[in-house]
Each structure stands twice: as structure tokens, then as C-alpha cells.
N, CA, C and O atoms as a DFTB+ gen file, in Angstrom:
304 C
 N C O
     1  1       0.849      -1.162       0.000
     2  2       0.000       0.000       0.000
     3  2       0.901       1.233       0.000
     4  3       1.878       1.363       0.738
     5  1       0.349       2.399      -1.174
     6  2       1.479       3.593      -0.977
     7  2       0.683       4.373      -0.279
     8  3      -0.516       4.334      -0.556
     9  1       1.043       5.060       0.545
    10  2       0.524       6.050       1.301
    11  2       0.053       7.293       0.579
    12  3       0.679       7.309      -0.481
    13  1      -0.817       8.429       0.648
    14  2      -1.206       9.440       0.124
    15  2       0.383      10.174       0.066
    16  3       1.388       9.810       0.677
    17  1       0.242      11.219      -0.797
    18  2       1.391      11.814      -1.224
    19  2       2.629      10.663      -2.034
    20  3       3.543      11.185      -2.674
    21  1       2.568       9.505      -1.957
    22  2       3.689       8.577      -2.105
    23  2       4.037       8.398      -3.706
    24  3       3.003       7.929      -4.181
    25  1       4.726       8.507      -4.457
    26  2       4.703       8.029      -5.919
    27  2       5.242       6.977      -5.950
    28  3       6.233       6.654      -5.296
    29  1       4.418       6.078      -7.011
    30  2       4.586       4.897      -7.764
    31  2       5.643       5.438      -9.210
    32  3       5.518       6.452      -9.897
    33  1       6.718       4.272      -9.315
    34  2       7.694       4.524     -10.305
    35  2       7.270       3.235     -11.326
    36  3       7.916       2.216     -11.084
    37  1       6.420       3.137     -12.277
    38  2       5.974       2.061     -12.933
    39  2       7.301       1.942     -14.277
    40  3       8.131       2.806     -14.560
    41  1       7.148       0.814     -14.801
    42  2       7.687      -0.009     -16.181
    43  2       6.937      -0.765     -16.713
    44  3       6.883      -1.789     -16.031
    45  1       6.262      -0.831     -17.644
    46  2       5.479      -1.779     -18.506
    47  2       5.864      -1.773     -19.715
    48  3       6.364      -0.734     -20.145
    49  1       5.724      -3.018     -20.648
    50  2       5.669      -3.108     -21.976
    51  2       4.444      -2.515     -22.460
    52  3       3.316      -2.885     -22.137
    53  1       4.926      -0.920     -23.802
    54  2       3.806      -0.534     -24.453
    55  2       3.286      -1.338     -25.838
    56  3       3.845      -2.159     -26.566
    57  1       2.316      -0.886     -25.851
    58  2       1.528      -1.217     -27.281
    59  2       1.967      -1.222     -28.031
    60  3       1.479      -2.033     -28.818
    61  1       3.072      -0.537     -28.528
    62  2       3.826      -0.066     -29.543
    63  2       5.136      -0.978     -30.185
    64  3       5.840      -0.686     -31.152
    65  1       5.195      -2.001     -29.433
    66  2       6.309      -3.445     -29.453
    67  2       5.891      -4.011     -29.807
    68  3       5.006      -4.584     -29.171
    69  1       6.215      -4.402     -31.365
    70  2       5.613      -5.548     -32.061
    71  2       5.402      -6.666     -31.705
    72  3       5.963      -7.141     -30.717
    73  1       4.595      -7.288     -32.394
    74  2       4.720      -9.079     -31.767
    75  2       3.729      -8.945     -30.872
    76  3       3.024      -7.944     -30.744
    77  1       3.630     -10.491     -29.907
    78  2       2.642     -10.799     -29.532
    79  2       2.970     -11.990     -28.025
    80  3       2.273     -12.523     -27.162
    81  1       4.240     -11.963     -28.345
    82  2       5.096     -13.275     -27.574
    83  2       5.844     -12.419     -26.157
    84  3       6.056     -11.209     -26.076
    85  1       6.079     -13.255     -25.347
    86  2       6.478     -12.053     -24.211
    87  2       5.695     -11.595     -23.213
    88  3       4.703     -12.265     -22.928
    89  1       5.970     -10.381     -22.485
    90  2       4.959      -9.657     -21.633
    91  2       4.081      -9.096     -22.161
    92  3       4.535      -8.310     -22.993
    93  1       2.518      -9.084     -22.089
    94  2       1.928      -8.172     -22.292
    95  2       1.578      -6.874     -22.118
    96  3       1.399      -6.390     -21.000
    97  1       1.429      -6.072     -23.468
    98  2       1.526      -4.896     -24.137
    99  2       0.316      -3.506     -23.571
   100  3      -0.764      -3.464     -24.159
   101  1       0.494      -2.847     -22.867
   102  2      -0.380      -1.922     -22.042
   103  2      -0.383      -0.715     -23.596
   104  3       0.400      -0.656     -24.544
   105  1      -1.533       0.042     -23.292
   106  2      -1.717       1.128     -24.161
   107  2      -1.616       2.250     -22.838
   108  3      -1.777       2.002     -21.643
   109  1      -1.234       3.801     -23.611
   110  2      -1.273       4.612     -22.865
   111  2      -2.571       4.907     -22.453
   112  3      -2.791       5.164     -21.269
   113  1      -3.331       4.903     -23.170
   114  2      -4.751       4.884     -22.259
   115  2      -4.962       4.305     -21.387
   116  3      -5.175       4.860     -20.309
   117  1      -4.983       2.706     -21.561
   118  2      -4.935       1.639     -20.516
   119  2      -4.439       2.432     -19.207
   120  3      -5.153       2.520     -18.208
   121  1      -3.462       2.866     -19.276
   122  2      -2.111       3.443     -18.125
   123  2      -2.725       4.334     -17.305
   124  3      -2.744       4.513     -16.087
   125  1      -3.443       5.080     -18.673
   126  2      -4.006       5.931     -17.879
   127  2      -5.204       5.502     -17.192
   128  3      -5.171       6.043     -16.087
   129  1      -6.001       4.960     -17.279
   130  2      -7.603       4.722     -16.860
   131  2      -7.201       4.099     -15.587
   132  3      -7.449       4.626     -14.503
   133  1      -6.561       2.943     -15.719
   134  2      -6.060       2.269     -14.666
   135  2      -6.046       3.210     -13.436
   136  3      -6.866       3.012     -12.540
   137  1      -5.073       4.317     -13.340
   138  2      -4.945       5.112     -12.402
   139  2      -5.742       6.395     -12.763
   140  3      -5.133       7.423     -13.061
   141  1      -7.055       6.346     -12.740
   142  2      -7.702       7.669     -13.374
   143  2      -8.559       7.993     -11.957
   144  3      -9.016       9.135     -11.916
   145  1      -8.820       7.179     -10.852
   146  2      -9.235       7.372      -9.244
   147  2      -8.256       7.201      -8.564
   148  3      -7.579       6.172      -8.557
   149  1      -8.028       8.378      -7.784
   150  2      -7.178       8.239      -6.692
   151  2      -5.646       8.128      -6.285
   152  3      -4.942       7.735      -5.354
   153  1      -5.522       8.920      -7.999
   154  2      -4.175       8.886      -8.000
   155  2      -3.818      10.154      -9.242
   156  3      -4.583      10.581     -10.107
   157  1      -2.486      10.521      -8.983
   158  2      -2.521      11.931     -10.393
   159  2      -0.983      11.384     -10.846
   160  3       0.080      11.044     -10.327
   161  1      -1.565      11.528     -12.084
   162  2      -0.064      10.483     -13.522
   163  2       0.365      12.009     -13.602
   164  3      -0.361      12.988     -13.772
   165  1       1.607      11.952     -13.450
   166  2       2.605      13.179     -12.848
   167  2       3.118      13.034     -14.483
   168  3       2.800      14.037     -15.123
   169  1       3.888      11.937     -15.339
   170  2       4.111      11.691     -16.306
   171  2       4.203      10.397     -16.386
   172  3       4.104       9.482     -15.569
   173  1       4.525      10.508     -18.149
   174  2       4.143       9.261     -18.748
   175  2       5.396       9.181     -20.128
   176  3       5.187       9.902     -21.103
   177  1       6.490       8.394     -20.111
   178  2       7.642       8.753     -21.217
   179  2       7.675       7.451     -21.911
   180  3       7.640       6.427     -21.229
   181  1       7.724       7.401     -22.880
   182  2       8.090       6.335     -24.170
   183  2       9.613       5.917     -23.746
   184  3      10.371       6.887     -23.757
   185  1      10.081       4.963     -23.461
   186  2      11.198       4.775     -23.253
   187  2      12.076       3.058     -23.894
   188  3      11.323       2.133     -24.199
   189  1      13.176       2.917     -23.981
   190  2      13.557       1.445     -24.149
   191  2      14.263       0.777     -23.134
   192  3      14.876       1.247     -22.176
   193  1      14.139      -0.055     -23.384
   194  2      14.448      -1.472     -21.857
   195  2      15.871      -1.918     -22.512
   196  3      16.138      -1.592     -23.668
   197  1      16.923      -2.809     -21.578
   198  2      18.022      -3.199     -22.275
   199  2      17.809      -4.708     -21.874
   200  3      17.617      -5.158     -20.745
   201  1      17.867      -5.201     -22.757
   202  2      18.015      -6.922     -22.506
   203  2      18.999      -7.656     -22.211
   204  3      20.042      -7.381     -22.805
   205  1      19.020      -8.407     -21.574
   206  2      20.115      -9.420     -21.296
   207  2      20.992     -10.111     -22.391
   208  3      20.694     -11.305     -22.376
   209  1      21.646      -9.939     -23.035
   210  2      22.228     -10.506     -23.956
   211  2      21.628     -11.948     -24.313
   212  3      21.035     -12.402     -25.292
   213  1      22.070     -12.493     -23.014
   214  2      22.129     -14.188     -23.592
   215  2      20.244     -14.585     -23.317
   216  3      20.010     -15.784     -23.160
   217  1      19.043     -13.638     -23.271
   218  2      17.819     -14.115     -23.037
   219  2      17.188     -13.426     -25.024
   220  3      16.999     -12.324     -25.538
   221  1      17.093     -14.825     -25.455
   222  2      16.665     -15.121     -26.922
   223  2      15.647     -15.261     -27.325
   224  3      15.183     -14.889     -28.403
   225  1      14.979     -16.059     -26.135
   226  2      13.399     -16.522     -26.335
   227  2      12.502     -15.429     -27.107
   228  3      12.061     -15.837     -28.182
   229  1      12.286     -14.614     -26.887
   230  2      11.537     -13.429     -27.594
   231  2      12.420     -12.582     -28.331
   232  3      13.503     -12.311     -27.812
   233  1      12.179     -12.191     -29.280
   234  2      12.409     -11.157     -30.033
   235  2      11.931      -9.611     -30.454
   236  3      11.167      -9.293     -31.366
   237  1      12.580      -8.807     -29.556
   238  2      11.939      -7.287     -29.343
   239  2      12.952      -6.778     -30.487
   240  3      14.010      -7.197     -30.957
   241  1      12.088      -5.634     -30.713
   242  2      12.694      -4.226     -30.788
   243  2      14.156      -4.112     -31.468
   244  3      14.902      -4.907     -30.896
   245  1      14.646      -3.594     -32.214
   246  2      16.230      -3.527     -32.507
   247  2      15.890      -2.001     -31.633
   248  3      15.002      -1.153     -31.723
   249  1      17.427      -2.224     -30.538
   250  2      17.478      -0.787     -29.668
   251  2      16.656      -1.144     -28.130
   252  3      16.945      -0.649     -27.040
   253  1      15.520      -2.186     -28.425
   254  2      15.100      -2.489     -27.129
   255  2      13.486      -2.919     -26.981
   256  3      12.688      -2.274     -27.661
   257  1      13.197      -3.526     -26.490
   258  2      12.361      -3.695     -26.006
   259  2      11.593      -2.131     -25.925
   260  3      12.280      -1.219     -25.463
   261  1       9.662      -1.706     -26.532
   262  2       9.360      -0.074     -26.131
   263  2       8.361      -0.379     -25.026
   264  3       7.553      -1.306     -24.975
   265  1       8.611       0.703     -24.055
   266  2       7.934       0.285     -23.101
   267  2       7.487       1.929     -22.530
   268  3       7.820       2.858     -23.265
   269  1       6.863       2.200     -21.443
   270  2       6.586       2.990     -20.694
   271  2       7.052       3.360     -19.663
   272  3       6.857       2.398     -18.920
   273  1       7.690       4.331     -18.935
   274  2       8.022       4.951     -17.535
   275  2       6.807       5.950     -17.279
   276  3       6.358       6.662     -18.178
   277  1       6.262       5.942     -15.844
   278  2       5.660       6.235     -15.424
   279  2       5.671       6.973     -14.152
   280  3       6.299       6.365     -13.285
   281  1       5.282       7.844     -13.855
   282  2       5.617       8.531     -12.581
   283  2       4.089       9.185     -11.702
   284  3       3.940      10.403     -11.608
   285  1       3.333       8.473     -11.274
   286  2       2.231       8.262     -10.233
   287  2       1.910       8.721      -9.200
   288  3       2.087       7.781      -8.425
   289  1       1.420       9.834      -8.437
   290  2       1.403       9.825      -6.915
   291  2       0.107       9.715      -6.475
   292  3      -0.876      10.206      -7.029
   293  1       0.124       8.994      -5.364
   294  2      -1.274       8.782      -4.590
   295  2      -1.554       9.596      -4.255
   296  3      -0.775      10.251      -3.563
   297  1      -3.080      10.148      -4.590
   298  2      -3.737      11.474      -3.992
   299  2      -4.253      11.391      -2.633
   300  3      -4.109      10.230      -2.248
   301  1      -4.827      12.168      -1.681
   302  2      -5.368      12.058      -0.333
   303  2      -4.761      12.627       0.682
   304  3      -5.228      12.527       1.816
């Protein structure tokens, strides 16, 4: 539980990462609605993830995996 005033520092895989294999793919809307009570989305940045070299199984992104940073604080 975060306390009022507290920010949440989120990472998710966005919509925007091809494919279908892997973590599933959040939309910025999604992101947003999700936290649309009781909380104020401070920001929201397009960003890339760095992968582990030797993890193959999926195939992202040339440059990275696209994902979301997020910056959240609990209202109250």
C-alpha cells in the first residue's frame, strides 16, 4: 500500500512493441484509466528497456524492447 502523497515509479511493456510473444503490451490509455481514481499520472515517457544478452526466447525491438516509464502519486 502507498501512502497518500507517495509516488509509484511504474515499467510496462507498451503497445507499440511488435509481436505478440512475451509480456503483455499496455496502451497509454490503458495506463491511464487504470490510475484515473485516486491517484494523479505526474508523467508518462516512451522509453527502451536493455536486454540481457544471452535471453533469446523473444524477439523485441532492434534498440530495445518499447515500453513505458511512469511517474504516479497517490492522492489524499
Amino acid at each position: 500500500m502507498l501512502e497518500p502523497g507517495g509516488r509509484l515509479f511504474l515499467m510496462c511493456f507498451s503497445d507499440e512493441e511488435p509481436g505478440t510473444e512475451g509480456p503483455r503490451r499496455v496502451s497509454l490509455q490503458e495506463l491511464c484509466d487504470a490510475f484515473a481514481d485516486g491517484w494523479e499520472v505526474e508523467s508518462i515517457q516512451p522509453v527502451r528497456c536493455e536486454i540481457h544478452p544471452e535471453f533469446t526466447e523473444v524477439q523485441f525491438s532492434e534498440g530495445g524492447p518499447k515500453m513505458w516509464f511512469a511517474i504516479i502519486r497517490r492522492q489524499g
